[in-house]
C-alpha positions as a printed NumPy array, in Angstrom:
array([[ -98.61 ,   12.848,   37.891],
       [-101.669,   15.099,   38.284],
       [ -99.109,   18.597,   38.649],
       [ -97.   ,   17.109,   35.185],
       [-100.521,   16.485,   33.231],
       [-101.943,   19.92 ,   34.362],
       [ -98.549,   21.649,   32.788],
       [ -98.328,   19.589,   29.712],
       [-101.605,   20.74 ,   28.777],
       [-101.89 ,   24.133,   30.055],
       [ -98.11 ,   24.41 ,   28.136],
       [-100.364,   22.799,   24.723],
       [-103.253,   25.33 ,   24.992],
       [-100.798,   28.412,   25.129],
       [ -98.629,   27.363,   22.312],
       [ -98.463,   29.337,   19.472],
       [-100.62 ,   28.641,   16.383],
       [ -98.957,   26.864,   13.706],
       [ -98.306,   27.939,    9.927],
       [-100.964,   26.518,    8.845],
       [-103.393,   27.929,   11.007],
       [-101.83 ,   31.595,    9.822],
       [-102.257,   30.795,    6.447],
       [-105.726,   29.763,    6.722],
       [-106.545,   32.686,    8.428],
       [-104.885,   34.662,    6.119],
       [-106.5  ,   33.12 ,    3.312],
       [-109.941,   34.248,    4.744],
       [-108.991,   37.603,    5.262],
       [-108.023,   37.844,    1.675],
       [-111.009,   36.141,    0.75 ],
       [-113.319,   37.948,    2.878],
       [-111.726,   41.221,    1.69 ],
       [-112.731,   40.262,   -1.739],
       [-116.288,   38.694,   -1.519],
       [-117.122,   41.748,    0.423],
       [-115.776,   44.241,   -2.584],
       [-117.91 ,   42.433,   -4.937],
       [-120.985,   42.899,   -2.736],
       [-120.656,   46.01 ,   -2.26 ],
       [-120.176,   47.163,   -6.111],
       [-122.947,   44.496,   -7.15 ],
       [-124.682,   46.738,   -9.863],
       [-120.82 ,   46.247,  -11.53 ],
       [-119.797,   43.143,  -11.022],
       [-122.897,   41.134,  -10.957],
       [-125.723,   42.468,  -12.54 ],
       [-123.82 ,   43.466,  -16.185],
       [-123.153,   40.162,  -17.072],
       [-126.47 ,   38.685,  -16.308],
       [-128.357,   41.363,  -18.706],
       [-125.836,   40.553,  -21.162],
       [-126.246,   36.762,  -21.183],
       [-130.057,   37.443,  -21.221],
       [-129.544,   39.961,  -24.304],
       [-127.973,   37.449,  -26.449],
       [-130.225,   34.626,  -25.691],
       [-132.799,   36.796,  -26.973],
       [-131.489,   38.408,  -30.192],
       [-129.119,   35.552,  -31.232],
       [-130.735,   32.457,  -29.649],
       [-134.716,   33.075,  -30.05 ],
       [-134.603,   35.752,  -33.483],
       [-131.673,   34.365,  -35.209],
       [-131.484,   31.333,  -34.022],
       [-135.498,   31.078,  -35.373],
       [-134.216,   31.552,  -38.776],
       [-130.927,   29.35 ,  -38.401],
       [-132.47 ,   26.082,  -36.941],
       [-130.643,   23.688,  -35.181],
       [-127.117,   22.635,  -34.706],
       [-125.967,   19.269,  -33.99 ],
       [-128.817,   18.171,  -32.877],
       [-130.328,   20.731,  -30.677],
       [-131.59 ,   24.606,  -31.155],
       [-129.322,   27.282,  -32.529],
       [-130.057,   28.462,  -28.629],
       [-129.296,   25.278,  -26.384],
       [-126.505,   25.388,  -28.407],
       [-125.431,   29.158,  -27.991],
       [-126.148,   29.082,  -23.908],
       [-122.959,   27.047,  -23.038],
       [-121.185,   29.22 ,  -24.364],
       [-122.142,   32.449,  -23.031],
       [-122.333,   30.864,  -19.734],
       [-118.05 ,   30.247,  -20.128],
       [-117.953,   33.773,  -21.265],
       [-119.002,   34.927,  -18.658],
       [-116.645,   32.789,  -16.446],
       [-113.369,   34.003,  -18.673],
       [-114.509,   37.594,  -18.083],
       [-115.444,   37.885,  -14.949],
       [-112.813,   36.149,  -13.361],
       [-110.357,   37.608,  -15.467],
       [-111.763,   41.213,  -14.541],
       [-111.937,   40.408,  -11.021],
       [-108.122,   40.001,  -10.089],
       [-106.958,   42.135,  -12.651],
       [-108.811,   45.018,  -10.86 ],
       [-108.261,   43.77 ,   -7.489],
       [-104.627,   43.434,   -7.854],
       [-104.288,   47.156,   -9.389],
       [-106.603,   48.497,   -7.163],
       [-104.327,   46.519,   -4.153],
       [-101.044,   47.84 ,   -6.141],
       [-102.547,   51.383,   -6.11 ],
       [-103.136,   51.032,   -2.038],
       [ -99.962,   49.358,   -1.186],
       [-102.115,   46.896,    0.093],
       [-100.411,   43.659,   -1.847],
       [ -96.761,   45.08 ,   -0.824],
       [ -97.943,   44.52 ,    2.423],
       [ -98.85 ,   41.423,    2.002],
       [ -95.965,   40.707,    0.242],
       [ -93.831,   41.147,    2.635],
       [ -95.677,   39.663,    5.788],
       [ -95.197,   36.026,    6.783],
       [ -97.934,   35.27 ,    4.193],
       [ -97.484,   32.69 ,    1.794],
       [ -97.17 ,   33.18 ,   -1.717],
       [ -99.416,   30.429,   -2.384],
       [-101.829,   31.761,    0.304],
       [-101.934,   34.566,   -1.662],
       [-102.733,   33.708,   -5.123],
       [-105.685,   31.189,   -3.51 ],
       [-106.969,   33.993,   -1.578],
       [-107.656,   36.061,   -5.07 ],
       [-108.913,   33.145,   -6.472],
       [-111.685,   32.312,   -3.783],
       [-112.825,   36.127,   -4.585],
       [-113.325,   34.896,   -8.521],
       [-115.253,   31.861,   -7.65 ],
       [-117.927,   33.889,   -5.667],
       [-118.088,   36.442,   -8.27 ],
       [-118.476,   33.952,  -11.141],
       [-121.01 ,   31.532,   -9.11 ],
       [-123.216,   35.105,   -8.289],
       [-123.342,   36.045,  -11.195],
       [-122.726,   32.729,  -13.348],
       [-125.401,   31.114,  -11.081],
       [-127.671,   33.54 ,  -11.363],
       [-127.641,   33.53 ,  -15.25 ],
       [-127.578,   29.571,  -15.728],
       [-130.828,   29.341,  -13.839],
       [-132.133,   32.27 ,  -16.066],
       [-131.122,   30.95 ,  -19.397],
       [-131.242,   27.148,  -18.817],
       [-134.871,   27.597,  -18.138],
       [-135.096,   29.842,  -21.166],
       [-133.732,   27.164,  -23.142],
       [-134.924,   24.117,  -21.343],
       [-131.113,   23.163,  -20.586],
       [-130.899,   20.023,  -18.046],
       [-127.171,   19.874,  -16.95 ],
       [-125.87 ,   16.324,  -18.048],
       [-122.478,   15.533,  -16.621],
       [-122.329,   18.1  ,  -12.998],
       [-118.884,   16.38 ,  -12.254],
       [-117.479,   17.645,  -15.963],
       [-119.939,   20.735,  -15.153],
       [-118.511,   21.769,  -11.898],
       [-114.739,   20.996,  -12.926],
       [-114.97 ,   23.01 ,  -16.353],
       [-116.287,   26.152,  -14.022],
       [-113.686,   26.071,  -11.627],
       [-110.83 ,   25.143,  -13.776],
       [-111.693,   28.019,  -16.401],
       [-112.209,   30.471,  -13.139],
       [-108.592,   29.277,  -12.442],
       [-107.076,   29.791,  -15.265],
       [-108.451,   33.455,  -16.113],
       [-108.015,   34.497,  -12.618],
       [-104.015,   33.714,  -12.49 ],
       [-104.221,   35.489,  -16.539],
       [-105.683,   38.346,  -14.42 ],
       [-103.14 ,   38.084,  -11.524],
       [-100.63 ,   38.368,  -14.011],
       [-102.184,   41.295,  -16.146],
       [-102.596,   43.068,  -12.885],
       [ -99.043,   42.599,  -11.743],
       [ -97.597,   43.39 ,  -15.311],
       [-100.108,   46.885,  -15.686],
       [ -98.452,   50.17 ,  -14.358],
       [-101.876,   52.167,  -14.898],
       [-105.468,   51.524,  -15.195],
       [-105.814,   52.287,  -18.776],
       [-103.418,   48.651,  -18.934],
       [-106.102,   46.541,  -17.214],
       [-108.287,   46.233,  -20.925],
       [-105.6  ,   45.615,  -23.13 ],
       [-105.499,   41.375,  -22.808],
       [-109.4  ,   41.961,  -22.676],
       [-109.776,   43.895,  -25.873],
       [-106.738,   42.84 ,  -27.624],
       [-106.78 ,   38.442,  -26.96 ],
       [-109.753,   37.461,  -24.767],
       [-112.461,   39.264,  -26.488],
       [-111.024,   37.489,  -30.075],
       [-110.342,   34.415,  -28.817],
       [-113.963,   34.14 ,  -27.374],
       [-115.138,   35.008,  -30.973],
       [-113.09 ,   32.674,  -32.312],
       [-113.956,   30.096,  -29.675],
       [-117.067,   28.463,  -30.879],
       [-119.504,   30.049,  -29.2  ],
       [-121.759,   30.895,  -31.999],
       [-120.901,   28.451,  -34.572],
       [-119.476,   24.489,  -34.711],
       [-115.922,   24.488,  -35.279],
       [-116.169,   21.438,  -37.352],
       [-117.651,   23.745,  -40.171],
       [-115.042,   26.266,  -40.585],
       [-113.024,   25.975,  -43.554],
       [-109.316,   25.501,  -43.418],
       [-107.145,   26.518,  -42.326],
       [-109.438,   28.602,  -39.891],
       [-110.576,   25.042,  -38.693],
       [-107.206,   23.778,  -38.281],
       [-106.244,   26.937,  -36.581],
       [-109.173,   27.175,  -34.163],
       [-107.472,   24.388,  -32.402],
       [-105.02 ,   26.475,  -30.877],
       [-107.418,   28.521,  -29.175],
       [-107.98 ,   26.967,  -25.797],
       [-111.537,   28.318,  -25.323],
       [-112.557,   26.572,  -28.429],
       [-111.698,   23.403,  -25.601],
       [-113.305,   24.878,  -22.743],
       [-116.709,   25.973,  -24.485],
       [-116.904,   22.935,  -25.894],
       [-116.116,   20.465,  -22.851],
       [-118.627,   22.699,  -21.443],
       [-121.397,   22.181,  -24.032],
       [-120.563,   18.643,  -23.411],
       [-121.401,   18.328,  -19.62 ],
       [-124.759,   20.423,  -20.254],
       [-126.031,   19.281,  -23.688],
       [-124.296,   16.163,  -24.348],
       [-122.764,   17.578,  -27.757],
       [-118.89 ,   17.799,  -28.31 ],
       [-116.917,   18.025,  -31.363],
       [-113.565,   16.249,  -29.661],
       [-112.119,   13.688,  -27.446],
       [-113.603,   15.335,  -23.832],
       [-110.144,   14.154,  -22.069],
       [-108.061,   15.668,  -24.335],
       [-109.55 ,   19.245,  -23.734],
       [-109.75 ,   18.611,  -20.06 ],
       [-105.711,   17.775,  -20.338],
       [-105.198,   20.966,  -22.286],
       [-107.092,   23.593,  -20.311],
       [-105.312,   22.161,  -16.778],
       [-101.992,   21.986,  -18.397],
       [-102.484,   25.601,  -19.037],
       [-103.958,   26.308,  -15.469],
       [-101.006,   24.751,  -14.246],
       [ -98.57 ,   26.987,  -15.946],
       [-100.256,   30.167,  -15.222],
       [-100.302,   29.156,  -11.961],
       [ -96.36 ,   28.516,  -11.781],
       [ -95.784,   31.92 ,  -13.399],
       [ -98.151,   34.256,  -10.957],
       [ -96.226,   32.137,   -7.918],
       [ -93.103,   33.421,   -9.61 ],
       [ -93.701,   36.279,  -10.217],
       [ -95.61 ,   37.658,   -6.893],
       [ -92.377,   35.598,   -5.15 ],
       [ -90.106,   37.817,   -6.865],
       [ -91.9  ,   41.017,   -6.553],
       [ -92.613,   41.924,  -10.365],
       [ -94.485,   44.656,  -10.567],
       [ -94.657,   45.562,   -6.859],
       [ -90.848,   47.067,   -6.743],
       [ -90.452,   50.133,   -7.801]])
């Protein structure tokens, strides 16, 4: 009985490690690989977007907003801060994996990883964990600046910490898929210049929605960040223009699609055959 018990479990500890234990090991690599990128470049990925928070608290939020007044309820600037803060979020995770991906494209690296026993899945989570450290150093580092500049107190952290993450997720698969679809560097700005950089414009950053006139009100709607900056705005300042559930339904229902379509696509190799 001894013998039998001292093989099953000398038979247990040299088994081989299951698929889940590969994937999260994988998962770090990828994850690793990508926190330590962003370190390393810091005075690029970091740093820019917490001088240009700062910058528009100043001249829009304190010199401005001075003249403006309030809005809703609260400062021109408590108002403004929300949005920047998402802004940054959109950007920097959308910059992050669009890069990354390229930069992996350009290396061969993602063909390899394409092709190993890694799963697609493992993959696309792997990118995203490099977004979410990007966007909390330097999204972190500019909410502490400007919330004190402001005297923001967050409201809602459940609705806080959900809009962050699901707004890193869904610009981080829009960059998965931008990098994917680019054949050259000089690709990587065009959803930038050409849709985010509008639709963040558009989005309600600087200005209530309610007070357009139509049918720019009516068409704001459509923009999704008008949903996420204001869901946002919610969970710090306690102002919202809309039913909170509704925008929470719209922004994961198109998380959840972009998701689908990077899974498809990095399954079927677009962009990686050549």
């Amino acid at each position: 009985m001894t013998a039998q018990k001292t093989s099953t479990t000398h038979d247990a500890q040299m088994a081989p490690p299951s698929f889940l234990h590969h994937q999260m090991v994988a998962w770090f690599t990828i994850s690793r690989k990508e926190s330590v990128r962003i370190l390393r470049i810091w005075k690029m990925t970091v740093v820019p977007p917490i001088i240009t928070v700062f910058l528009f608290c100043i001249v829009f939020g304190q010199i401005i907003g001075g003249k403006i007044g309030g809005i809703s309820g609260v400062s021109y600037l408590q108002f403004i801060i929300p949005g920047l803060i998402m802004n940054i979020v959109i950007n920097e995770s959308f910059n992050n994996n669009a890069s990354s991906i390229m930069i992996d494209k350009y290396n061969k690296a993602i063909e390899t990883l394409v092709t190993s026993p890694v799963h697609e899945m493992t993959i696309l989570l792997g990118y995203f964990s490099g977004c979410v450290v990007r966007v909390l150093l330097a999204g972190t580092i500019s909410s502490i600046l400007v919330f004190w500049l402001g005297e923001i107190t967050v409201q809602h952290w459940f609705l806080f910490t959900y809009t962050i993450l699901i707004t890193c997720a869904l610009f981080s698969f829009l960059g998965f898929i931008n990098g994917l679809y680019a054949t050259r560097f000089d690709e990587i700005p065009t959803i930038p210049t050409f849709i985010l950089t509008p639709l963040s414009f558009f989005g309600g950053i600087f200005y209530d929605v309610t007070t357009l006139p139509e049918p720019w009100g009516s068409i704001s709607w459509y923009n999704p960040i008008v949903y996420i900056v204001d869901t946002f705005r919610y969970s710090t300042i306690g102002v919202s223009t809309h039913d909170i559930t509704e925008s929470l339904i719209v922004v994961s229902v198109i998380t959840a699609v972009l998701f689908c379509v990077s899974y498809i696509l990095l399954r079927t190799g677009y962009g990686l055959k050549h």
